[in-house]
gemmi code that builds the backbone of each chain (N, CA, C; Angstrom):
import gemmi

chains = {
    "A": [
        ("UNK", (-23.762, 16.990, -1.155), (-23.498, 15.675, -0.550), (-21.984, 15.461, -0.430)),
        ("UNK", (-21.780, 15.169, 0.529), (-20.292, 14.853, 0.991), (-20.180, 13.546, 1.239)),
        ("UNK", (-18.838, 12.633, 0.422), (-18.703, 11.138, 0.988), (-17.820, 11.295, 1.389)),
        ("UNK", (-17.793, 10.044, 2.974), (-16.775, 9.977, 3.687), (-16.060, 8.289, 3.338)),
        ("UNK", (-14.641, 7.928, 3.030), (-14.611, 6.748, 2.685), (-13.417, 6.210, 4.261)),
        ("UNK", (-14.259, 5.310, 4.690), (-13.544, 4.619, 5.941), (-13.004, 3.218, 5.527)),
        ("UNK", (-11.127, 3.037, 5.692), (-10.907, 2.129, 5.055), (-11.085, 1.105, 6.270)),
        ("UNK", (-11.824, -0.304, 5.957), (-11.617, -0.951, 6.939), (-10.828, -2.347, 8.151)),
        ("UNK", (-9.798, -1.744, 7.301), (-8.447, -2.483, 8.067), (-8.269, -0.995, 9.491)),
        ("UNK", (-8.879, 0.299, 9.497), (-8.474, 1.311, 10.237), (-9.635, 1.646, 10.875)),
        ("UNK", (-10.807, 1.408, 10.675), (-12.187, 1.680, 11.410), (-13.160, 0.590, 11.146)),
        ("UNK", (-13.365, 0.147, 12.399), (-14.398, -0.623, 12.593), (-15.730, -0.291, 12.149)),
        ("UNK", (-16.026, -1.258, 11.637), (-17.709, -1.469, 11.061), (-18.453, -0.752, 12.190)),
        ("UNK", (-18.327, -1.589, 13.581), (-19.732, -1.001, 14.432), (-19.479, 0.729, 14.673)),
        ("UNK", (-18.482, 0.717, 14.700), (-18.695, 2.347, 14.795), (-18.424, 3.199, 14.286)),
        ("UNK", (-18.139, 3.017, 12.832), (-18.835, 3.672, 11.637), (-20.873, 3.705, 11.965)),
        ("UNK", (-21.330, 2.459, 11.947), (-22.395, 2.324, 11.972), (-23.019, 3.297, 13.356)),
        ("UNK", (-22.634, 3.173, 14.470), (-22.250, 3.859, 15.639), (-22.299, 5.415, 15.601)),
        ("UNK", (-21.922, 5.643, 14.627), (-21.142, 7.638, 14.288), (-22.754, 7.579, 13.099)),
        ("UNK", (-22.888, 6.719, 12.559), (-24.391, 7.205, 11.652), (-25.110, 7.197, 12.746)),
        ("UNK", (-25.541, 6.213, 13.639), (-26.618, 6.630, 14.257), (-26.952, 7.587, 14.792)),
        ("UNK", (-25.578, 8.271, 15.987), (-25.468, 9.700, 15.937), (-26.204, 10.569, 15.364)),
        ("UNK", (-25.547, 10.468, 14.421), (-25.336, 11.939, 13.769), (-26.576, 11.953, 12.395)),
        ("UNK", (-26.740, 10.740, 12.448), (-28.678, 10.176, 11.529), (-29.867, 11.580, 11.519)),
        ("UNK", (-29.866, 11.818, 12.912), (-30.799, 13.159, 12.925), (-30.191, 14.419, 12.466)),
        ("UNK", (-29.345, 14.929, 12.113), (-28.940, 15.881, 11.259), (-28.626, 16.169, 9.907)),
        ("UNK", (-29.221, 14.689, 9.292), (-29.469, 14.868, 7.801), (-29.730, 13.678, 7.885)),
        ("UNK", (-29.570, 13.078, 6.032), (-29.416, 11.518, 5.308), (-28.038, 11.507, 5.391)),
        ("UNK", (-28.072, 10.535, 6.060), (-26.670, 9.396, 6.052), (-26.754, 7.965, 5.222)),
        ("UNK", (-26.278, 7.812, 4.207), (-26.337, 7.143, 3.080), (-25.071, 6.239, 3.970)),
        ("UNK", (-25.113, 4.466, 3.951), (-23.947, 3.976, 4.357), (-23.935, 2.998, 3.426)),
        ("UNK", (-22.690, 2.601, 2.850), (-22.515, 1.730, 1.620), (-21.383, 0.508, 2.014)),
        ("UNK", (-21.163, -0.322, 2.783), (-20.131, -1.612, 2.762), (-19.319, -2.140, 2.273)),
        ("UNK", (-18.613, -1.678, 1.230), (-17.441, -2.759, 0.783), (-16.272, -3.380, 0.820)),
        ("UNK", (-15.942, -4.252, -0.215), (-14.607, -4.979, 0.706), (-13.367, -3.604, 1.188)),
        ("UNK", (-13.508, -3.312, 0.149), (-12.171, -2.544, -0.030), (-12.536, -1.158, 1.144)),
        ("UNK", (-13.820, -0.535, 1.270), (-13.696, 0.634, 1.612), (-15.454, 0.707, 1.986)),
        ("UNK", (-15.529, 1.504, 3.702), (-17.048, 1.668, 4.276), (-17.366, 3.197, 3.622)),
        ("UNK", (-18.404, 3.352, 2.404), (-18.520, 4.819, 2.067), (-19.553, 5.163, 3.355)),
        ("UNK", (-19.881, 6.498, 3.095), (-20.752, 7.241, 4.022), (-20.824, 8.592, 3.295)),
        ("UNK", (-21.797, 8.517, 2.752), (-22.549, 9.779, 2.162), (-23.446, 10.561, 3.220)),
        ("UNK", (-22.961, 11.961, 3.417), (-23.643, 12.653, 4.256), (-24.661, 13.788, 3.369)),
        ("UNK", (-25.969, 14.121, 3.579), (-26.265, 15.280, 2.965), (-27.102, 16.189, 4.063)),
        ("UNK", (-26.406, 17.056, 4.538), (-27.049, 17.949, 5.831), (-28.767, 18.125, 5.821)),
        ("UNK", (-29.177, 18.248, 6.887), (-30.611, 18.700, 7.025), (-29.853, 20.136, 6.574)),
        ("UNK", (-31.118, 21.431, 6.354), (-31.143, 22.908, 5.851), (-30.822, 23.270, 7.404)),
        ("UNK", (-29.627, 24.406, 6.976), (-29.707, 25.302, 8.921), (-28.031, 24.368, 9.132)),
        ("UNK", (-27.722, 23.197, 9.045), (-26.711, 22.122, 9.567), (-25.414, 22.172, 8.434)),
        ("UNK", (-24.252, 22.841, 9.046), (-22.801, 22.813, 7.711), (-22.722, 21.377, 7.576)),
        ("UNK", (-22.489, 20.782, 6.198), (-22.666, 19.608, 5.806), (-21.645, 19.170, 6.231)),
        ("UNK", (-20.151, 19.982, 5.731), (-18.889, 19.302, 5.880), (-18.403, 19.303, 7.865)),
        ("UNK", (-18.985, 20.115, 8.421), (-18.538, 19.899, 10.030), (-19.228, 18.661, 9.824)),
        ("UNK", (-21.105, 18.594, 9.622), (-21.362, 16.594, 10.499), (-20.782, 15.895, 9.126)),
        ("UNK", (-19.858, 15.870, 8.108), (-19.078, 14.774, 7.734), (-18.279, 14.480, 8.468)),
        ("UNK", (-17.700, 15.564, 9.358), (-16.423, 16.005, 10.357), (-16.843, 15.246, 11.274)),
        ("UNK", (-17.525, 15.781, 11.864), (-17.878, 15.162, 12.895), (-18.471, 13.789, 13.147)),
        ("UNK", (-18.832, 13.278, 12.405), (-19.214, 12.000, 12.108), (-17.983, 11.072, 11.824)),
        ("UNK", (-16.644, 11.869, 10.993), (-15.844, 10.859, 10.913), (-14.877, 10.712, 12.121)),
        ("UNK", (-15.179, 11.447, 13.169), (-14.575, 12.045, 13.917), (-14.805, 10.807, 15.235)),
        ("UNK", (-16.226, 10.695, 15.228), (-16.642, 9.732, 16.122), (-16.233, 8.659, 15.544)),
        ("UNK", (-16.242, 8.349, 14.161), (-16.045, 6.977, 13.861), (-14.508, 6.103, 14.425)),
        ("UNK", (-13.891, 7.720, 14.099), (-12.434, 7.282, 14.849), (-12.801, 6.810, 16.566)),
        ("UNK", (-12.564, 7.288, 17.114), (-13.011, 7.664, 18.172), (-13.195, 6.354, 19.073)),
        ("UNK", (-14.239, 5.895, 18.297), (-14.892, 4.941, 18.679), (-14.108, 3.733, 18.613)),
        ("UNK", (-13.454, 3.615, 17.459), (-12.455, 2.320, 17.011), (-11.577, 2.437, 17.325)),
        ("UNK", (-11.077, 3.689, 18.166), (-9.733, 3.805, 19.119), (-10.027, 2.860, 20.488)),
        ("UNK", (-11.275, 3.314, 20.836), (-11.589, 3.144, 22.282), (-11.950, 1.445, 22.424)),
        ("UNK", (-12.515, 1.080, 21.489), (-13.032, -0.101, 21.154), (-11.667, -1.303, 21.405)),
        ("UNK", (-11.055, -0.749, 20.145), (-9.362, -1.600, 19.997), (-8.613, -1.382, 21.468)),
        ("UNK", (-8.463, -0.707, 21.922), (-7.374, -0.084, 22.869), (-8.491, -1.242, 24.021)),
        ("UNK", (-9.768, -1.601, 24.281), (-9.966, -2.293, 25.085), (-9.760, -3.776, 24.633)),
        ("UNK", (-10.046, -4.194, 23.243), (-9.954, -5.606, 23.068), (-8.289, -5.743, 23.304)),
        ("UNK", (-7.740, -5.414, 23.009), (-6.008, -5.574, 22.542), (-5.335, -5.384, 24.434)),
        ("UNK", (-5.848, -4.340, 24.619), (-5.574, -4.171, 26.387), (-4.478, -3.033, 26.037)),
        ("UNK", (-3.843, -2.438, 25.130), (-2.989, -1.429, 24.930), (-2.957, -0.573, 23.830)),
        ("UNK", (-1.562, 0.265, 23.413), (-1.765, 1.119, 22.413), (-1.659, 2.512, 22.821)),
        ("UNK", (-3.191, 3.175, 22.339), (-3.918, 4.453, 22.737), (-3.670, 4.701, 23.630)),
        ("UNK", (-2.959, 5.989, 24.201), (-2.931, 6.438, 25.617), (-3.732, 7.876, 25.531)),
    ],
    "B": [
        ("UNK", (-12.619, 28.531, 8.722), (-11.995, 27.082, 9.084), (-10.433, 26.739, 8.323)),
        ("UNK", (-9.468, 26.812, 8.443), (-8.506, 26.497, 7.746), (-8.540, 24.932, 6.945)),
        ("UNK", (-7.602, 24.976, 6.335), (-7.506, 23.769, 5.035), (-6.859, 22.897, 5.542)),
        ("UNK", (-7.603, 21.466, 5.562), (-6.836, 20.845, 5.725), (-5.520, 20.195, 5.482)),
        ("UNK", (-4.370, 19.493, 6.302), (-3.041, 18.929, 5.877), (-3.020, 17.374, 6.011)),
        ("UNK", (-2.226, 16.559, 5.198), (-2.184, 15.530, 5.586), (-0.591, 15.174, 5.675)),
        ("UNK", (-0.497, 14.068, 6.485), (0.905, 13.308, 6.225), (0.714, 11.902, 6.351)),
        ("UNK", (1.364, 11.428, 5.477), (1.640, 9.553, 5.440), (2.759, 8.944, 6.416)),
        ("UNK", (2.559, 8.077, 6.943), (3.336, 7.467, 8.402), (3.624, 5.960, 7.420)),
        ("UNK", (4.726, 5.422, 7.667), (5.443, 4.377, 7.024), (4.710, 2.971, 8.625)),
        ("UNK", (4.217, 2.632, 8.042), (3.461, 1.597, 9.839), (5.063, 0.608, 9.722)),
        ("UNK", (6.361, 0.732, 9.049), (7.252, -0.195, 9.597), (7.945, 0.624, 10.812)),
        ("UNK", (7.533, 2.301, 10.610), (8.307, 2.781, 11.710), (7.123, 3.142, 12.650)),
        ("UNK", (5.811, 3.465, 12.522), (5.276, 4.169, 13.295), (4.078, 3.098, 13.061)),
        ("UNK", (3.980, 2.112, 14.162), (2.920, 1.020, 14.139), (1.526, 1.912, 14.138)),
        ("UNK", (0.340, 0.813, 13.576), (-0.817, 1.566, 13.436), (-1.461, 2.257, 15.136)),
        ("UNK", (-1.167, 1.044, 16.330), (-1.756, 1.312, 17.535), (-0.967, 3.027, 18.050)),
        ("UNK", (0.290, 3.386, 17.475), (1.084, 4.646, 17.766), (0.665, 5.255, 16.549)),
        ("UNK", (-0.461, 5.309, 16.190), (-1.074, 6.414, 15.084), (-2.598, 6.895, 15.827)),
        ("UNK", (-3.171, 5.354, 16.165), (-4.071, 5.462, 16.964), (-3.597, 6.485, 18.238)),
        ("UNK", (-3.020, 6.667, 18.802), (-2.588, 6.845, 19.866), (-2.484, 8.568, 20.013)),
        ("UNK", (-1.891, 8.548, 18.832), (-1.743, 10.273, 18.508), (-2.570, 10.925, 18.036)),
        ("UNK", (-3.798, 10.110, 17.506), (-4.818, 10.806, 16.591), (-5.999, 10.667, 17.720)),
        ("UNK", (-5.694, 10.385, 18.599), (-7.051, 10.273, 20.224), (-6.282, 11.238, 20.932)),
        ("UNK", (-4.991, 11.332, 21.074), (-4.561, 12.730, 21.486), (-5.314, 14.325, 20.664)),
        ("UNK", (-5.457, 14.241, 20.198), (-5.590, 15.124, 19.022), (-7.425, 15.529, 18.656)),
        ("UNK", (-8.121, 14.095, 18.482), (-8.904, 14.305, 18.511), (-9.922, 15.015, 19.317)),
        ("UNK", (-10.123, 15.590, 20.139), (-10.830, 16.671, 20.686), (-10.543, 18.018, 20.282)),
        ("UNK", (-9.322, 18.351, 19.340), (-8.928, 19.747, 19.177), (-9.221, 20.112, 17.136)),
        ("UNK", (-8.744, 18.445, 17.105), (-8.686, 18.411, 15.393), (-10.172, 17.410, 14.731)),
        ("UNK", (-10.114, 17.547, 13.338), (-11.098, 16.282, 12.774), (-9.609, 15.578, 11.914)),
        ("UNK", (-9.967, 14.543, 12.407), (-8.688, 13.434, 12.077), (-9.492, 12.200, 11.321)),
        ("UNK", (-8.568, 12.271, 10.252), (-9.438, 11.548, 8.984), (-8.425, 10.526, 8.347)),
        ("UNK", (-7.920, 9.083, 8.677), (-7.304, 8.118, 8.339), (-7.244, 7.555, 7.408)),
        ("UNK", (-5.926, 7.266, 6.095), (-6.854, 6.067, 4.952), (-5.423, 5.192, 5.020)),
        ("UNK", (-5.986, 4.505, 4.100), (-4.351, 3.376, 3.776), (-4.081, 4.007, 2.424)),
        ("UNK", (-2.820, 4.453, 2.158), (-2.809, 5.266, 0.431), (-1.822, 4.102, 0.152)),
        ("UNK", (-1.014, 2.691, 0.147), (-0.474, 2.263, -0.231), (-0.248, 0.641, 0.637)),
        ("UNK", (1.114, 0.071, 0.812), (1.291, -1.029, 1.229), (1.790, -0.404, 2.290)),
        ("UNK", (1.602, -0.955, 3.978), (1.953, -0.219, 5.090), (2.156, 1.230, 5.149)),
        ("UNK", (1.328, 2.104, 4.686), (1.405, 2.996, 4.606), (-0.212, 4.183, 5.300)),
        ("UNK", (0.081, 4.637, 6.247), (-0.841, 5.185, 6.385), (-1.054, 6.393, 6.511)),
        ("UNK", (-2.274, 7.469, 5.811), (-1.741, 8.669, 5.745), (-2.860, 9.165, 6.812)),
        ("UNK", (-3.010, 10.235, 7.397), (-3.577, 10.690, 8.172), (-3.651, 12.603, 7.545)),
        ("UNK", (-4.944, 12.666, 7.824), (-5.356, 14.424, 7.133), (-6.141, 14.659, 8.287)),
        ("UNK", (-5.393, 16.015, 8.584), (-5.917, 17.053, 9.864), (-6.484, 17.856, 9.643)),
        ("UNK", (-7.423, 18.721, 10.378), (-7.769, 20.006, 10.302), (-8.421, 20.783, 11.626)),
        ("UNK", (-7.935, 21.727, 12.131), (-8.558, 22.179, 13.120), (-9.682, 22.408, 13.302)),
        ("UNK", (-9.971, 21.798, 14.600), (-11.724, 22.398, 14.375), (-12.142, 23.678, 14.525)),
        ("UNK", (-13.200, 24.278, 14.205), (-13.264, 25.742, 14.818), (-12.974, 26.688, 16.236)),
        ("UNK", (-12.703, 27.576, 15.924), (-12.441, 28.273, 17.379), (-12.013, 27.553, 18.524)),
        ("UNK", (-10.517, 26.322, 17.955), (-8.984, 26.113, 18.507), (-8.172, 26.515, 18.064)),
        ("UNK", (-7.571, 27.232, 18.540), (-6.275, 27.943, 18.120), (-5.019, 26.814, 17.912)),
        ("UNK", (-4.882, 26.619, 17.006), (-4.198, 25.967, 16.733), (-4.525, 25.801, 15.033)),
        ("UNK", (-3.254, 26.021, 14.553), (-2.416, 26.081, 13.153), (-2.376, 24.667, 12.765)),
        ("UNK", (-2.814, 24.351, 11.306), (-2.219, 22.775, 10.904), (-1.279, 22.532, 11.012)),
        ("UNK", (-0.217, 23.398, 10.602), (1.006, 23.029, 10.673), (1.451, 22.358, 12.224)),
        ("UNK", (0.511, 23.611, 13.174), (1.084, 22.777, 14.880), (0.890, 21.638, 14.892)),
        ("UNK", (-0.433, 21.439, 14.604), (-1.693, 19.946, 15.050), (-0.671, 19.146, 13.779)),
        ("UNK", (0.038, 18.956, 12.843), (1.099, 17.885, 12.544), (1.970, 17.451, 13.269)),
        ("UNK", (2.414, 18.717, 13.394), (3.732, 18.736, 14.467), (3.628, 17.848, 15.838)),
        ("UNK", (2.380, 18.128, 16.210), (2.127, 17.367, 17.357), (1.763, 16.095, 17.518)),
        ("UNK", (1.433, 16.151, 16.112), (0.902, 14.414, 15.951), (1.816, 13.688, 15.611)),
        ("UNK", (3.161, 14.550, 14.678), (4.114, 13.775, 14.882), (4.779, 13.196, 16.077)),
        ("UNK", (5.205, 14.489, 17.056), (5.959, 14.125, 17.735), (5.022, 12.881, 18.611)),
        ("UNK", (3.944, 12.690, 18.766), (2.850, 12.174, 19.987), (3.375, 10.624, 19.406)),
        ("UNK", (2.828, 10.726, 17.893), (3.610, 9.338, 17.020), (4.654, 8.541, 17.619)),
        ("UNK", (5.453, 9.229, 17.672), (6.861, 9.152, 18.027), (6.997, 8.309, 19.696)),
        ("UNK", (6.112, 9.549, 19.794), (6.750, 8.875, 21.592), (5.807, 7.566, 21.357)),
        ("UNK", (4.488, 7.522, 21.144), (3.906, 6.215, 21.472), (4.637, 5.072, 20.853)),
        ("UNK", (5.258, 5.000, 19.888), (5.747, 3.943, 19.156), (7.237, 3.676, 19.791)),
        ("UNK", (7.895, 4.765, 20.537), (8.992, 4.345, 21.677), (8.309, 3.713, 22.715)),
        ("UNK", (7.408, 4.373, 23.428), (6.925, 3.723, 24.089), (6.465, 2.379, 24.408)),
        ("UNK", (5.945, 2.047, 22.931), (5.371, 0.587, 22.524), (6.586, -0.392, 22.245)),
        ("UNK", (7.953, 0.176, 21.739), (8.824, -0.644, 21.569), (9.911, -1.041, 23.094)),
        ("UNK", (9.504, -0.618, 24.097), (10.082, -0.165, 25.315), (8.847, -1.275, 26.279)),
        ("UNK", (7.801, -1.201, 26.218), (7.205, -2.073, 26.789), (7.330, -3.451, 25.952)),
        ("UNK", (7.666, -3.366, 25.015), (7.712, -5.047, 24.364), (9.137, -4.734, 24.551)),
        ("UNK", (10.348, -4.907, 24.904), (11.198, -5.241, 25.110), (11.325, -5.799, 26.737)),
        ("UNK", (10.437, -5.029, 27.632), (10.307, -5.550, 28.539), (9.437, -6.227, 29.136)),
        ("UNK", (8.268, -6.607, 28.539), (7.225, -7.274, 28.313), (6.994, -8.257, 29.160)),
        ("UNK", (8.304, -9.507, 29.221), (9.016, -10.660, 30.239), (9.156, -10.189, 31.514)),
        ("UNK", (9.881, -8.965, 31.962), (10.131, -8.946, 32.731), (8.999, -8.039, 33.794)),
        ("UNK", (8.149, -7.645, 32.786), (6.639, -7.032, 33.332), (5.784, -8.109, 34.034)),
        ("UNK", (5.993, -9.065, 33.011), (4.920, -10.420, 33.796), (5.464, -11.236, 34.870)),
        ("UNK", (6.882, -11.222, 34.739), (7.400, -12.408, 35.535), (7.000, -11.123, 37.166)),
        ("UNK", (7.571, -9.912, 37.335), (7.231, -9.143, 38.610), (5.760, -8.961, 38.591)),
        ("UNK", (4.719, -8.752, 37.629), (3.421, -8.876, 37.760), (2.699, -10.377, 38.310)),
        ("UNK", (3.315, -11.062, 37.830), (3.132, -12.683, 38.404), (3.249, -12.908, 39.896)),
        ("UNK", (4.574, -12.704, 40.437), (5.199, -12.564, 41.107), (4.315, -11.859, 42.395)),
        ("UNK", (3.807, -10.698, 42.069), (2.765, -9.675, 43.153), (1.841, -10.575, 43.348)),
        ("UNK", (1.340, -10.651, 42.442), (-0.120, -11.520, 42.480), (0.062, -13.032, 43.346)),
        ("UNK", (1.078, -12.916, 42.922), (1.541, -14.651, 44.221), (1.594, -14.486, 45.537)),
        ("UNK", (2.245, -13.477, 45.125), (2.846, -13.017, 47.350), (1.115, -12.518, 47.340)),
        ("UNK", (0.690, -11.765, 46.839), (-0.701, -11.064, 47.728), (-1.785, -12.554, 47.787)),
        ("UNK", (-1.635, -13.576, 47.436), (-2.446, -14.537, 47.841), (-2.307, -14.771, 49.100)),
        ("UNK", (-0.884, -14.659, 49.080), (-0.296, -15.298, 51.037), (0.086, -16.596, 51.019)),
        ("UNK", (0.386, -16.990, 51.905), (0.794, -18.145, 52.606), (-0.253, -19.563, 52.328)),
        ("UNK", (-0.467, -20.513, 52.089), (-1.530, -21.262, 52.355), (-1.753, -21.863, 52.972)),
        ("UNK", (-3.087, -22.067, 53.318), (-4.027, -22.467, 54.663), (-3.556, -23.874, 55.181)),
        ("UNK", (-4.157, -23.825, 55.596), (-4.522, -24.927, 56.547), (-4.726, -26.430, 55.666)),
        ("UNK", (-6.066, -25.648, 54.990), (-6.979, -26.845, 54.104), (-5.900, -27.260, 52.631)),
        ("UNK", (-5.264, -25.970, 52.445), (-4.065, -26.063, 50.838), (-3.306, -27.329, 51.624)),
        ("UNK", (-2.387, -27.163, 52.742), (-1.621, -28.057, 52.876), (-1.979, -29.515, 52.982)),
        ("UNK", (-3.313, -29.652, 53.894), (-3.635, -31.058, 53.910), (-4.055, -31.456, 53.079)),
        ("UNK", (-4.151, -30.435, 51.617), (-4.958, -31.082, 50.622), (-4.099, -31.454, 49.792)),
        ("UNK", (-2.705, -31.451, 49.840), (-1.301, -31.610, 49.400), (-1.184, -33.291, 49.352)),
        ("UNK", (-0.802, -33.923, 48.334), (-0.744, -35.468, 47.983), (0.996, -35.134, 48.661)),
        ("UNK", (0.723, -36.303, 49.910), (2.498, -36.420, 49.776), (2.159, -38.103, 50.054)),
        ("UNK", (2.878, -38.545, 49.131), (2.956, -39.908, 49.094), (4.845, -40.100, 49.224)),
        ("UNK", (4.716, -41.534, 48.877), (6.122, -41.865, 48.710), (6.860, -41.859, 46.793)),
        ("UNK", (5.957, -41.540, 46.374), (5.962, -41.304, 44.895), (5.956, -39.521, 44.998)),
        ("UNK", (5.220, -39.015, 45.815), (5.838, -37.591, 45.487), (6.412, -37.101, 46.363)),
        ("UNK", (6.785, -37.552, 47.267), (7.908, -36.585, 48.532), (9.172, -36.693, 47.832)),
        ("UNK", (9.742, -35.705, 48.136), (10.732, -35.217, 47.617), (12.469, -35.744, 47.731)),
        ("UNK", (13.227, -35.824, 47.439), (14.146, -36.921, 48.054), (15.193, -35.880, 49.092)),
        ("UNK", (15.513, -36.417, 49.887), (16.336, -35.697, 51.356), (17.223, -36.344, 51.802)),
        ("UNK", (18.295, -35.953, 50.753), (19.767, -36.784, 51.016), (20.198, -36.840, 52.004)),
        ("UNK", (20.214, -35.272, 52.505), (21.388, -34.848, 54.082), (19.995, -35.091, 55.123)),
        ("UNK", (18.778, -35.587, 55.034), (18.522, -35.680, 56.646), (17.567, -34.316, 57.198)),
        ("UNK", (17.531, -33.446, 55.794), (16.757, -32.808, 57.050), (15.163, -32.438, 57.306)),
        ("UNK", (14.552, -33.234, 56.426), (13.090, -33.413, 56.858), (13.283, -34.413, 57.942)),
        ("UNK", (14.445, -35.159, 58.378), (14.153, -36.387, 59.465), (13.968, -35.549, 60.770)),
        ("UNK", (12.853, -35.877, 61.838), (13.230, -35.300, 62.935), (14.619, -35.752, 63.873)),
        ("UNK", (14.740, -34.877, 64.771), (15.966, -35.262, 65.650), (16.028, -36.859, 65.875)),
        ("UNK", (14.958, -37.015, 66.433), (15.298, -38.048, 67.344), (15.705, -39.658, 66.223)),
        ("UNK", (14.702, -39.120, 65.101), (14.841, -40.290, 63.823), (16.289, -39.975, 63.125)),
        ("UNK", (16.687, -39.060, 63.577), (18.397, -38.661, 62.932), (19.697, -39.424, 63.845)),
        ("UNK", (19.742, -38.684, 65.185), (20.308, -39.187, 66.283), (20.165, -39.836, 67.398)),
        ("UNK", (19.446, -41.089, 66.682), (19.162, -41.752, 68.202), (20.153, -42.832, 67.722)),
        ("UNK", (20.003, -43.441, 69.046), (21.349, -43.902, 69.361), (21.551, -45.341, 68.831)),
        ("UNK", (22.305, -46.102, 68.196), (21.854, -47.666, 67.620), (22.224, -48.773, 68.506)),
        ("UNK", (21.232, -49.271, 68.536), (21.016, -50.565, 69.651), (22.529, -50.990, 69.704)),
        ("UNK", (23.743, -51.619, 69.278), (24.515, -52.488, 69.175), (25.966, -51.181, 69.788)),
        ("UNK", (25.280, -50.103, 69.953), (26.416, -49.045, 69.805), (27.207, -49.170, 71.529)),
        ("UNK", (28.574, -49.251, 71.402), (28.982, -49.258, 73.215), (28.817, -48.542, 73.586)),
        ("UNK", (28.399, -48.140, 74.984), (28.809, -47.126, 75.406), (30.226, -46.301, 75.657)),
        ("UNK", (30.828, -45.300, 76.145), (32.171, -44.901, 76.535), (32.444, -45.377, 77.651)),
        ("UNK", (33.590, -45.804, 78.302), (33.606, -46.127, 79.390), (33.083, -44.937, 80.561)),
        ("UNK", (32.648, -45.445, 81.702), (32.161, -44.424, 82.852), (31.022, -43.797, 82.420)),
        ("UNK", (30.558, -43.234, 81.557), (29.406, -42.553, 81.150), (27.854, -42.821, 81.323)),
        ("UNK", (27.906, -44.774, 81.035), (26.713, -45.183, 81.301), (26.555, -46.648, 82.195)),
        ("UNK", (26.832, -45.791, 83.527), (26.633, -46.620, 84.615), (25.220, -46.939, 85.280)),
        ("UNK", (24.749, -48.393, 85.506), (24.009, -48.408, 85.853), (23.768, -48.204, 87.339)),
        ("UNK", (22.241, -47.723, 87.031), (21.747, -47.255, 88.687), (21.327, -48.115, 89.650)),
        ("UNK", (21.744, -48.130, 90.999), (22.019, -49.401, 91.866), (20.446, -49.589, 91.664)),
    ],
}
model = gemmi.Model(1)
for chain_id, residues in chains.items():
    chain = gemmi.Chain(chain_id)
    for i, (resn, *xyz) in enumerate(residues, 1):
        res = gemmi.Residue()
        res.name, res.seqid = resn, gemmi.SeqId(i, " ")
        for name, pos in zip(("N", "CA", "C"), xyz):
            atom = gemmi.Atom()
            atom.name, atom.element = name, gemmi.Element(name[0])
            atom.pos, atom.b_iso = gemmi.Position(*pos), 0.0
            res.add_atom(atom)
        chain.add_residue(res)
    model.add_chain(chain)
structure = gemmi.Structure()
structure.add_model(model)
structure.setup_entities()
């Protein structure tokens, strides 16, 4: 089991939540809320490298809260 | 898979949106993994993804420099920021055009809002220079017709 900790002054809630749904069918995605910090426990389905879909999962989470911000704000991200 | 690297960015020099900025550059080549390790402080840990050629050490390098420019960049558009809107304003005015017909008559001009016209020149001609009843004529000029 691999945890991923998303602080959230730097990634948005919905797409943290967003990057689990994803990536949900390639194992248990454990998601935990708190003030300080969004955990995300990944544990691969058998056949699936655990640490790429932690990767990849945190990968979208970015991703997502780039694309997200860069539209509410109107700048930034190029 | 190589090991990942990280580096910490000071957000008084390198704002968070010019971290964002470099780490969406990046992201399609690297897994880019963000935390806060202190007070304005943000560290960022890279690692290449598989079968991109590319070295951690590069994928820093690049995220530095990407850093860099976006946060010039960002300090370069807010310095000119004013003078973006006032010529963005400005377009958007002229491309409306001229106004109609219906804009003007729909225009309140009273005697409370017309405008004041010291020298005369909303008056037409004739309300400017016509001639005043009591005024002589020159001699010879205005002879009457038998």
């Amino acid at each position: 089991m691999i945890e991923k900790r998303f602080h959230p002054d730097l990634y948005d809630r919905e797409a943290v939540d967003a990057a689990v749904r994803v990536y949900d069918a390639f194992g248990t995605i454990e998601l935990e809320a708190a003030a300080e910090a969004i955990l995300v426990r990944v544990t691969a389905k058998a056949g699936v490298d655990e640490q790429r879909l932690a990767d990849e999962l945190a990968n979208y989470a970015l991703g997502t809260t780039i694309e997200s911000r860069k539209l509410t704000t109107g700048g930034g991200a190029s | 898979m190589s090991e990942p690297i990280q580096i910490t960015f000071d957000e008084g020099l390198y704002p968070k949106d010019a971290i964002y900025g470099a780490a969406y550059v990046l992201i399609d080549r690297c897994y880019v993994h963000l935390d806060r390790t202190g007070e304005n402080r943000i560290t960022v840990k890279l690692q290449p993804k598989p079968g991109v050629s590319i070295t951690p050490e590069q994928a820093i390098g690049e995220f530095q420099n990407e850093a860099l420019g976006q946060a010039w960049r960002r300090q370069i558009l807010d310095e000119n920021r004013a003078l973006i809107e006032m010529i963005s304003s400005r377009a958007l005015g002229g491309a409306a055009g001229p106004p109609g017909l219906d804009d003007l008559l729909a225009l309140e001009t009273s005697e409370d809002t017309a405008f004041d016209d010291p020298l005369g020149i909303a008056m037409s001609w004739e309300e400017k220079y016509k001639k005043k009843s009591n005024e002589t004529p020159p001699e010879g000029s205005n002879k009457e017709e038998p």
